[in-house]
N, C-alpha and C positions, 0 to 999 in steps of 0.2 A: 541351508538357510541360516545354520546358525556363525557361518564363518562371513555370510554376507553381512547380518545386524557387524560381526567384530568389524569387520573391514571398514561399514560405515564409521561406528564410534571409533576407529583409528582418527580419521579424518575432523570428525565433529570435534570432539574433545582436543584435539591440536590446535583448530580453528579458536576455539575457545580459551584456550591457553594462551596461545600468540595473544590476541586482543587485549587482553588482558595484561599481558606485559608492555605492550605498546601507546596502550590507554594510560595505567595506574604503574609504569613502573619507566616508562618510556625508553621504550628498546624500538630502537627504531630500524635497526637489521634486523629483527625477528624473523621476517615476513621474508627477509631476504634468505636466511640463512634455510628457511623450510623449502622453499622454491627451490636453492640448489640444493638441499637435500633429495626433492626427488629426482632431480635431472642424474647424481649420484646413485641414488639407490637402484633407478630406473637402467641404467648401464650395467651397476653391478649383475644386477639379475639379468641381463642379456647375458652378459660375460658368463656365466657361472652355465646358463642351459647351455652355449655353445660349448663352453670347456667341456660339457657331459658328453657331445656328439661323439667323440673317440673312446672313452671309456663305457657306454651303454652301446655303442656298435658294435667293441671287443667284446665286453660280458653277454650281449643276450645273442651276441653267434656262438660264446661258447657255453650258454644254455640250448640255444638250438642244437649242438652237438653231444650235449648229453641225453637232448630229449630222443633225439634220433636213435640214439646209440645205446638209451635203456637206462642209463645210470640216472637221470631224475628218477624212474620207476623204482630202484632200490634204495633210494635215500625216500621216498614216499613210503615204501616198503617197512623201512626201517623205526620210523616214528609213526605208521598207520594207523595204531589202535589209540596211538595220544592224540594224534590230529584229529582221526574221526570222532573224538568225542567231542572236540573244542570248537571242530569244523563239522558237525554233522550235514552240511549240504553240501561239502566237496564228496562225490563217489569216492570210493577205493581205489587207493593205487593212481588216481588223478595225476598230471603231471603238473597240475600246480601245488600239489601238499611239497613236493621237491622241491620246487621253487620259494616256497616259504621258510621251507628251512634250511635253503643256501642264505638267503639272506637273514634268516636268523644268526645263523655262523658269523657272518661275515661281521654282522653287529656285536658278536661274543668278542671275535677277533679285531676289534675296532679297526675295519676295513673299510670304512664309508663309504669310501669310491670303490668299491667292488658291492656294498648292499646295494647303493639305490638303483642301478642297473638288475638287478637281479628282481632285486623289490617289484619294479616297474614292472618285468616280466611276468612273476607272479600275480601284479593287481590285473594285467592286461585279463588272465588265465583266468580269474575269477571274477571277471567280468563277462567271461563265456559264460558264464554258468547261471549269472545273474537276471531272471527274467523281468525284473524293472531300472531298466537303462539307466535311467536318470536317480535311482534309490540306491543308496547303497544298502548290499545284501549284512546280514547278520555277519558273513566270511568274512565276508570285507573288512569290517568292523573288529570284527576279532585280530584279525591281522594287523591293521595299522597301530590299533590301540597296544598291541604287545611290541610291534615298530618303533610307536614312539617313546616307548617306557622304556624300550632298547635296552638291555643286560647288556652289560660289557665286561669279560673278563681282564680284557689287556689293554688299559687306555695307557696306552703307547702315546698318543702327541700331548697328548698332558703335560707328562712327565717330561717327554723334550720341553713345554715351552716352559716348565719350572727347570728344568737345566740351563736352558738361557738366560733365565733373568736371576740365574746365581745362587735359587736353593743348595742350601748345604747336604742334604736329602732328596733329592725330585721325585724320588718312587714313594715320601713317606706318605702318600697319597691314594696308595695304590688299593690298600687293605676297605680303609674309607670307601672307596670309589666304590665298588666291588659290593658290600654290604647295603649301600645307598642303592645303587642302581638294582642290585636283587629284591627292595622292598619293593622298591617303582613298578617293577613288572609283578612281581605277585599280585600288588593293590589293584594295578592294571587288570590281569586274569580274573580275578575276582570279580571285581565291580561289573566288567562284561559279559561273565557269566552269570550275576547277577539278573542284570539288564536283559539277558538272551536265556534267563531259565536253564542254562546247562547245569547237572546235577556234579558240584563240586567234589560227594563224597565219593565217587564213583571209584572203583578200587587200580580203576586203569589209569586213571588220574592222579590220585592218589599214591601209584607205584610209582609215575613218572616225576611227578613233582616234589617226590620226597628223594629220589635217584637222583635229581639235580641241587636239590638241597645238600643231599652227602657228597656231590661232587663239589659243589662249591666250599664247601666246607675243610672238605679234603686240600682244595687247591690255597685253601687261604692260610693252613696250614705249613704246608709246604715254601709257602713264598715267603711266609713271615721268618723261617729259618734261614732265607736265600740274604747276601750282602746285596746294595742298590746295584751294585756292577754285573750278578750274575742275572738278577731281576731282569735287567734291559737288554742284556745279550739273549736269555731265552726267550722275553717277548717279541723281541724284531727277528730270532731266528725261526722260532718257532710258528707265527704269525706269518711268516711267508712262504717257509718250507711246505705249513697244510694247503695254503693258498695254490701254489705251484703244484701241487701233490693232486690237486680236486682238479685244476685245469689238465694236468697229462695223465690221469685217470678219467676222464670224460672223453680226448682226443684216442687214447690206446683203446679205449671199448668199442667206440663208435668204430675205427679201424678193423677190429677182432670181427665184428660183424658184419663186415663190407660193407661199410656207409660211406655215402660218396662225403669226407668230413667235411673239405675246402667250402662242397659246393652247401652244405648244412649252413656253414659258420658264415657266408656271405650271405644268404638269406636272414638268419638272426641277426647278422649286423645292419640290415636294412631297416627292420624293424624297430632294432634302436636308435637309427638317426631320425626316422619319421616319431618315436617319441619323443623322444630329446629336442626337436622343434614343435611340438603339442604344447609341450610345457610352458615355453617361453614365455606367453601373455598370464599364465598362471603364478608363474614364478613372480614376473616383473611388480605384476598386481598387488600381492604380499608384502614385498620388499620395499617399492615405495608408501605403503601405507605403516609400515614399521619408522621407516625413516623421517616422517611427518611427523610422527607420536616421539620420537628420540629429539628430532630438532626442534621441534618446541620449549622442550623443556618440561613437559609432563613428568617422562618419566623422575626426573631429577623432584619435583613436587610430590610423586607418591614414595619413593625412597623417604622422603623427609617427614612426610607424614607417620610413615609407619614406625621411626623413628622414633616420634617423638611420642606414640602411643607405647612403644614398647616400654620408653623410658618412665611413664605414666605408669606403667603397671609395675616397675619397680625390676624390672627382669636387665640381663646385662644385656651392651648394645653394642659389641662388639661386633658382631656377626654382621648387624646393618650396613655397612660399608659394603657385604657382599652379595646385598640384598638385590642391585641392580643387573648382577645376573641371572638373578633369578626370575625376574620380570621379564630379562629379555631372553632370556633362554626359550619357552615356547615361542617367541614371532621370529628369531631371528638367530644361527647357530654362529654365524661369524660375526655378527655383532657380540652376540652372548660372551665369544672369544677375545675378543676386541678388549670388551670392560676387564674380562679377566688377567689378562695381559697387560695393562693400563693399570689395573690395582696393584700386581705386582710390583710393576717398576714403581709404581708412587711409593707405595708403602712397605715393599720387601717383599720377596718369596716367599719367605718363613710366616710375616707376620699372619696372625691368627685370621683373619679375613681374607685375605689373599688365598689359605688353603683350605676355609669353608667356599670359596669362591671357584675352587678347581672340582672342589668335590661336587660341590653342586653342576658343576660343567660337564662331567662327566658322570650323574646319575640318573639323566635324562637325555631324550632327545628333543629337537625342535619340532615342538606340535605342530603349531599352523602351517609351517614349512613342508613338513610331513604331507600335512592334511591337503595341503593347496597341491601339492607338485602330483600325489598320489591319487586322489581325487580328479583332480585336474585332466591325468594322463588319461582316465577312460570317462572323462565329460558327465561325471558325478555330481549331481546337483544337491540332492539332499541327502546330507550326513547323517541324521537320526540322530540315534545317543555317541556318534564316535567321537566328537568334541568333550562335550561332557566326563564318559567317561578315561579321555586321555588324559584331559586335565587334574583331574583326581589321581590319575597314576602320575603325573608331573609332580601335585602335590605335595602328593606321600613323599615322593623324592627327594624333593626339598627340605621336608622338614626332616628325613630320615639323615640327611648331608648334615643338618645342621646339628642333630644333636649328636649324631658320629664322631664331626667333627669336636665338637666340646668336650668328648669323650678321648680322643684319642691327643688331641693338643690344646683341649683348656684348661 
């Protein structure tokens, strides 16, 4: 319900906006330029579920080969006691707890196109489990909400598209990112544990989130000694080598115990083109009601707004400029990328906006996108608190980016 009221006010408030410029300001393309906005936006999102059809075909046959072959059972095995507290209505040993924390991985390893395939997998799995179709379960909820808060260790395209547009540093981002995106998902965990009554002090909880604390810690560490050169060599080597390492460790097990793999891995690939075509009117729906709300010129009005408040309270308004990612980072992640890319070249790499604008791009993931495609795949009607509290974990992220950022380059 509650992404249905957003999707309306995408549309209302555009509608509003146009008239308004075409009335009292006389723009007389307005009207025009939102029309082809959707016929745009509406393509894009075809394009985008079709390009999934080969990469969810490949990832969830070569989930299907490790579910065959036992290896989801010992990655379930492995984080059992953390997940059964956070997921107490997935059984033990489940092979969707596996499934969540590939795609939590992948997310670490900023491997997109290896999470949402796996992702998808896992919502499908816990949509078995879910005894109101149409509600999504507290699991559920738990899941996407730490999806879209998304930790990311190694935001690797970042960094390239600050190498292209001429940063003198592209990694000096890296640390920032890193600390931003580990508030987002704590605020996240929290807040749905809140929402879901799970008991936070819980000492198995507690062991693991403070184990990932010291690892994060550890690594920030470590990388803050590393030159930008070694930085990028070990994330793109490192990021692929695990990658490939969990794919011919899922295909050698399934092997070791006589599983027929070929015939595994073309059953899971089946699975992922029948969801990768589910999506599509999900996708496209989001996508043009973003692109309504951008080609108005809304957004450009709340940017300016908040502006001119910030500058009212007397605080610096530096960071405003990078404010438009921020808004559009939950509706839309290549838009989101779009503006960040576009502030660089306007304004420089380096300049101070430009790199609260990366860190913000990189401390969250795109909610409603999240929420639409994810939902979407297993014909989720009502979200409960997973809007709400994702947004809150968006939040935090933002404002954790922004004062990081002040911190580390203001």
């Amino acid at each position: 319900m509650a992404l249905n009221y957003v999707w309306i006010a995408f549309f209302l408030i555009a509608f509003v906006v146009a008239l308004f410029k075409l009335i009292f300001l006389g723009d007389q393309e307005i009207f025009q330029a939102i029309v082809n906005g959707t016929f745009d936006t509406a393509k894009t999102g075809a394009e985008i579920s079709l390009g999934l059809i080969g990469l969810m075909s490949f990832w969830l046959g070569i989930m299907k080969i490790g579910e065959k072959g036992g290896m989801i059972n010992i990655f379930a095995r492995l984080v059992g006691p953390f997940f059964n507290k956070l997921f107490p209505e997935i059984p033990k040993n489940h092979p969707a707890l596996g499934s969540v924390l590939m795609n939590f991985s992948a997310n670490m390893l900023g491997l997109d196109n290896a999470a949402t395939p796996v992702g998808l997998k896992a919502m499908k799995e816990l949509q078995e489990l879910n005894p109101n179709k149409d509600t999504a379960s507290n699991a559920q909820i738990m899941f996407l909400v730490l999806n879209a808060s998304s930790l990311t260790l190694l935001p690797i395209t970042i960094m390239a598209y600050r190498k292209e547009a001429g940063a003198i540093d592209p990694s000096d981002v890296f640390i920032p990112i890193l600390l931003a995106t580990f508030f987002s998902t704590l605020v996240g965990l929290v807040v749905t544990a809140i929402y879901q009554r799970i008991n936070l002090f819980n000492k198995v909880i507690i062991a693991y989130v403070g184990g990932l604390t010291i690892l994060i810690g550890g690594l920030l560490y470590y990388f803050s000694t590393l030159s930008q050169e070694e930085i990028n060599a070990i994330s793109q080597v490192a990021s692929n080598v695990i990658l490939f390492t969990v794919i011919i460790s899922f295909i050698a097990l399934a092997f070791y115990r006589k599983v027929n793999v070929f015939e595994s891995f073309i059953k899971g690939a089946k699975e992922g083109f029948e969801v990768a075509v589910k999506i599509i009117p999900y996708l496209v729906g989001i996508l043009v009601a973003v692109g309504v709300f951008r080609a108005s010129g809304a957004m450009d009005y709340l940017v300016q707004g908040v502006s001119a408040i910030v500058s009212w309270a007397g605080l610096d308004t530096r960071f405003v400029e990078a404010l438009p990612v921020a808004f559009m980072k939950p509706m839309s992640g290549s838009g989101a990328r779009g503006l960040m890319i576009d502030l660089m070249h306007a304004k420089g790499a380096d300049d101070f906006a430009s790199r609260v604008a990366c860190v913000i791009q990189g401390s969250t993931e795109t909610t409603f996108y999240v929420l639409a495609v994810y939902f979407g795949s297993v014909a989720i009607k009502r979200t409960r608190h997973a809007l709400p509290a994702a947004l809150l974990a968006e939040l935090a992220g933002i404002i954790a980016a922004i004062i990081i950022a002040y911190i580390f380059f203001g």
